[in-house]
C-alpha positions in Angstrom: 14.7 16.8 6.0 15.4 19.9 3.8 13.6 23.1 4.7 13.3 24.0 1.0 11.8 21.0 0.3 9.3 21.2 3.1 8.3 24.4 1.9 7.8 23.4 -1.7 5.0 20.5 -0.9 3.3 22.9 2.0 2.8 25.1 -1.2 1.1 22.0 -2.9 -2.7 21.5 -3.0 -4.6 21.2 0.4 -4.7 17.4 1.0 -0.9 17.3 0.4 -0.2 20.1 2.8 -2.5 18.6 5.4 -0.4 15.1 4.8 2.9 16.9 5.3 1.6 18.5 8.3 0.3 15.4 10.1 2.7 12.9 9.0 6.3 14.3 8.2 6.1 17.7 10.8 4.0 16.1 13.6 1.4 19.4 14.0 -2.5 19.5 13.7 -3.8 19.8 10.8 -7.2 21.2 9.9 -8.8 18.4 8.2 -11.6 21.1 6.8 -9.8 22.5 4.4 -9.0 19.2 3.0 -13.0 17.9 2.8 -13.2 21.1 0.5 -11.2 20.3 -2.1 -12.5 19.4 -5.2 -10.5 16.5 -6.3 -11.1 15.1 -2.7 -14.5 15.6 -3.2 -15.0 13.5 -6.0 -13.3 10.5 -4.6 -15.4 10.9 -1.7 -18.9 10.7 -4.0 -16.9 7.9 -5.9 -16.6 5.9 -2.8 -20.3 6.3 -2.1 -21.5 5.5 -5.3 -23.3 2.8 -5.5 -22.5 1.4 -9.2 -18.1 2.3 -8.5 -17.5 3.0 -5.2 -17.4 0.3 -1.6 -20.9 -0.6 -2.1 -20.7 -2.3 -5.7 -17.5 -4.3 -4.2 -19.8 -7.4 -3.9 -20.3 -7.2 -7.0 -17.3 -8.8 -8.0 -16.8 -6.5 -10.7 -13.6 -4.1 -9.0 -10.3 -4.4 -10.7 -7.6 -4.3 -8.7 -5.6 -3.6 -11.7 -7.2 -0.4 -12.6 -7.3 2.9 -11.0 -10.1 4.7 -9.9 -12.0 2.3 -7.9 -12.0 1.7 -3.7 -8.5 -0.1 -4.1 -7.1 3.0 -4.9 -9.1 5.4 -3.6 -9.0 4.3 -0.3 -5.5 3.4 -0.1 -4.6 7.5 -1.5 -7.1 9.3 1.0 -5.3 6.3 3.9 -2.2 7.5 2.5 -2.9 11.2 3.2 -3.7 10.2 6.9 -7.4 10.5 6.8 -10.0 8.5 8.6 -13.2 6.9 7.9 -14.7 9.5 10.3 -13.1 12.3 8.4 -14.8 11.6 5.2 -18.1 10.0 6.5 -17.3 6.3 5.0 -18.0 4.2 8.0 -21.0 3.4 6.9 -20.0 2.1 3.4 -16.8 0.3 5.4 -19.0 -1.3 8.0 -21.3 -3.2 5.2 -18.3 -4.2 3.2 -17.0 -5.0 6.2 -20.1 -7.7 7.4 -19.2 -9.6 3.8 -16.5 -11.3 5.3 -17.1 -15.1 5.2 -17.1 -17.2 8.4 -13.6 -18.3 7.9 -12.2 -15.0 7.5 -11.5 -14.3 3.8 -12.9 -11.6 2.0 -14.3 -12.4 -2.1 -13.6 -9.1 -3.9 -13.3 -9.9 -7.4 -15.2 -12.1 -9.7 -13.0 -15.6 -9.7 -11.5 -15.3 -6.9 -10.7 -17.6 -4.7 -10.8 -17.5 -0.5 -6.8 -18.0 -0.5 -6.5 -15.1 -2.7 -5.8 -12.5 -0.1 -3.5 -10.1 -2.2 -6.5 -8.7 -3.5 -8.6 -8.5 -0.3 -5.3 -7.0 1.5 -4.8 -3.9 -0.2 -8.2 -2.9 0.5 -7.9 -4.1 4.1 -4.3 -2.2 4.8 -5.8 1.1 3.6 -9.1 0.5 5.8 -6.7 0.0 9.1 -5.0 3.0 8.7 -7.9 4.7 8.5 -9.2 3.8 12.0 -10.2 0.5 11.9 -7.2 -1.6 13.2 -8.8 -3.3 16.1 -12.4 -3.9 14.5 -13.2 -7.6 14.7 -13.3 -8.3 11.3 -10.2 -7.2 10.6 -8.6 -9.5 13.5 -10.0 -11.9 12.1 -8.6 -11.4 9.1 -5.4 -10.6 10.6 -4.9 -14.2 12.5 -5.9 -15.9 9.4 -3.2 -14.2 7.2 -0.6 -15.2 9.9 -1.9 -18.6 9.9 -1.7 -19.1 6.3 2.0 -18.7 6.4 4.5 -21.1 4.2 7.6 -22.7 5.1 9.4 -19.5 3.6 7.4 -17.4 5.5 5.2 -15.7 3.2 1.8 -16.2 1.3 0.9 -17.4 -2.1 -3.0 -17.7 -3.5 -2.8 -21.2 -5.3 -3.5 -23.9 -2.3 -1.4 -26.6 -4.2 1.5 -23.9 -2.4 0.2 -24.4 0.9 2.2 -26.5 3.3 1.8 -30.5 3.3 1.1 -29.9 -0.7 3.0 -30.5 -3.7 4.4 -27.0 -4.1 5.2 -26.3 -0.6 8.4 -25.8 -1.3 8.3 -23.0 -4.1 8.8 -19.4 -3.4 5.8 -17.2 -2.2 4.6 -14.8 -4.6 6.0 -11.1 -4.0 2.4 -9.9 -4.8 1.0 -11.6 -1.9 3.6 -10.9 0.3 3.5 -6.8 -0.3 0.2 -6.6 0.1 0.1 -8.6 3.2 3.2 -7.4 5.1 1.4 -3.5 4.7 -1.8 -4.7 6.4 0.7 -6.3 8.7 2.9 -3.4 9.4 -0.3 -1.2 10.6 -0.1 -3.1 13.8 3.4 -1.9 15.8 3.4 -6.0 17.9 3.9 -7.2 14.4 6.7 -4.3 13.1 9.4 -6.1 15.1 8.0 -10.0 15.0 10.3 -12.6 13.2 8.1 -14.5 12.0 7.6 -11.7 8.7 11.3 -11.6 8.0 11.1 -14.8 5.4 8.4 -12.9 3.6 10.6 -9.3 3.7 13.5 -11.6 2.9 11.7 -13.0 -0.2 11.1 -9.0 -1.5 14.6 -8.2 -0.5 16.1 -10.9 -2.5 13.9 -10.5 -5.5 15.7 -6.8 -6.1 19.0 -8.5 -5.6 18.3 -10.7 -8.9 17.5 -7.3 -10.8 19.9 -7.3 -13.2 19.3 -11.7 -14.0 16.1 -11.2 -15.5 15.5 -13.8 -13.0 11.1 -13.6 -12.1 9.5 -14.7 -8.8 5.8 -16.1 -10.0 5.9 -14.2 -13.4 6.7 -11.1 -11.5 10.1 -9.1 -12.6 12.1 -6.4 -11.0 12.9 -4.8 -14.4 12.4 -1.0 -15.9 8.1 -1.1 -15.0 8.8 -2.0 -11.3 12.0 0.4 -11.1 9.7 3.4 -12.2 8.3 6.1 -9.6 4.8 5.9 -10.0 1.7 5.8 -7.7 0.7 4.2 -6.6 2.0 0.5 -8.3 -1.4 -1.4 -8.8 0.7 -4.4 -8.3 4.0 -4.5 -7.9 6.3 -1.6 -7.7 9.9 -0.4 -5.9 8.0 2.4 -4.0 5.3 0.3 -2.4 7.5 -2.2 -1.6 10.1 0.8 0.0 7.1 2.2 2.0 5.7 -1.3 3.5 9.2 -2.7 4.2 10.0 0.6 5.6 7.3 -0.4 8.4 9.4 -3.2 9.5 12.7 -3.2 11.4 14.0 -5.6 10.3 14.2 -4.2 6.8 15.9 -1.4 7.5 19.0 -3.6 9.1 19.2 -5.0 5.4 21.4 -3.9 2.8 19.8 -4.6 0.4 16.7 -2.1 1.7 19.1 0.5 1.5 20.4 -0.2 -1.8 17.1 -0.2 -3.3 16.0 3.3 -1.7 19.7 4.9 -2.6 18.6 3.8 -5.8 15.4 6.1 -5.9 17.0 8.5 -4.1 19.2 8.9 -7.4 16.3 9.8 -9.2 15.7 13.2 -7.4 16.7 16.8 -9.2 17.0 18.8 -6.5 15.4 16.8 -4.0 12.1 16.8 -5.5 10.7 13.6 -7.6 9.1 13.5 -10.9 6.5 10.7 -12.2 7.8 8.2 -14.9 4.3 6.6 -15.3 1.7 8.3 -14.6 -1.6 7.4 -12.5 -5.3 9.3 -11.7 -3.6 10.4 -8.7 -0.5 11.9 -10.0 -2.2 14.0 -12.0 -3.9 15.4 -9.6 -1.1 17.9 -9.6 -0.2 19.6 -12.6 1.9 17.4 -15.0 5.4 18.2 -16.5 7.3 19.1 -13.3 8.5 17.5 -10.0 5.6 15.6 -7.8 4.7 16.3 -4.7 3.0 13.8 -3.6 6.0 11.0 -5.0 8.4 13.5 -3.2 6.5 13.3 0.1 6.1 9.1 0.4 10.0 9.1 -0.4 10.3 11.7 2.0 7.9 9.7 4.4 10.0 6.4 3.8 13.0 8.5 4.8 11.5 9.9 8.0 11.3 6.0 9.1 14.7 5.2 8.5 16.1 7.6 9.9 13.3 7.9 13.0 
């Protein structure tokens, strides 16, 4: 990891220098300064707003699609390596939480179907890494997901998929099985296991067929999902890079390497600029290289090569 480069994101607002500290040099970081930033702030109150934030969740009305809501909010402050206790949210987590139905699923979305975990799993990843990996409810979830499994070894939301029914046989959907294998890969029994490599395989082998035009359930590997932004609201190279990166099996795969050479090309100097932007990107000043893009590559790298 380059010195320089080190420098230039501790220099970067508070919540990206505390990230940096925690994650990529291993030294305590003072959370305070973090909880007083302003644009941390706001995310904070949008979180605990009733109307936007994780109590209107069972309202149905959330978009996973869209930013600004607790999909993304939660999975930025989880990605900066801050915990429910850190920001006073275990409250609004422990009543979304007791939603969970008696078989396991979570309904976030108006529509939605129990089988639909895709949606459920992104908010779920981001609430594990924020200190709730062993609550019950997420077990819960966590044995379902892995006994939901197809014969290719991922996950798909439509149950005529399911195995024993007519479609058992088609590929998972690399939707599902991003969002899944990041919940996953917060639990280190599961970063080694098997049993995920048909699901890793399945987003492996989708970037392989780039330049086909070939799609996997009307998704595409083309110029949107090639583009560094973040975070992908559904399917994008650098979230699949940083939740394949959990899993060592990936990294033994060419074509892993080939994909993250391929953002790698994309750095001047080491440093990454956006190519679409997002409400969290632009939490930095726009027009120049982004720190926050530069440290989850940076963080992908520090697995690979840890």
């Amino acid at each position: 990891m380059r010195k320089d480069i080190i420098d230039w994101l501790l220099e970067g607002p508070a919540w990206l220098k505390y990230a940096v500290e925690l994650q990529l040099l291993g030294a305590k970081a003072d959370v305070q300064l973090v909880l007083k930033d302003n644009s941390i702030i706001e995310i904070i109150d949008r979180l605990k707003d009733i109307r936007r934030g994780i109590p209107a969740i069972q309202t149905g009305s959330m978009n996973a699609d869209e930013y600004g809501n607790p999909y993304w909010d939660l999975f930025f402050l989880a990605d900066l390596g801050l915990t429910a206790a850190d920001l006073k949210l275990n409250k609004e987590i422990d009543d979304f939480l007791e939603l969970q139905s008696e078989d396991g699923t979570f309904i976030t979305e108006l529509g939605m179907e129990p089988g639909y975990f895709c949606k459920s799993a992104i908010l779920l990843s981001s609430i594990a890494r924020m200190g709730y990996q062993t609550d019950p409810h997420m077990l819960k979830l966590v044995r379902l997901l892995i006994a939901s499994q197809r014969l290719d070894g991922g996950w798909y939301c439509n149950p005529n998929h399911n195995i024993g029914n007519a479609l058992q046989y088609e590929p998972s959907c690399p939707q599902d099985n991003l969002n899944i294998l990041l919940l996953l890969g917060q639990y280190p029994q599961y970063r080694n296991d098997p049993k995920f490599n048909g699901a890793i395989d399945l987003l492996l082998n989708h970037w392989d067929m780039r330049n086909t035009g070939a799609q996997v359930v009307y998704f595409g590997v083309g110029r949107r999902y090639q583009s560094l932004r973040y975070p992908a609201t559904r399917y994008g190279i650098l979230r699949v890079l940083d939740a394949l990166s959990l899993f060592s099996y990936s990294l033994k795969r060419a074509s892993f390497h080939n994909m993250l050479d391929f953002v790698h090309h994309k750095a001047v100097d080491g440093k990454y600029s956006v190519e679409m932007p997002s409400s969290y990107t632009d939490l930095e000043p726009a027009g120049g290289p982004n720190r926050l893009l530069t440290f989850i590559i940076n963080r992908i790298d520090e697995r690979v090569t840890g």
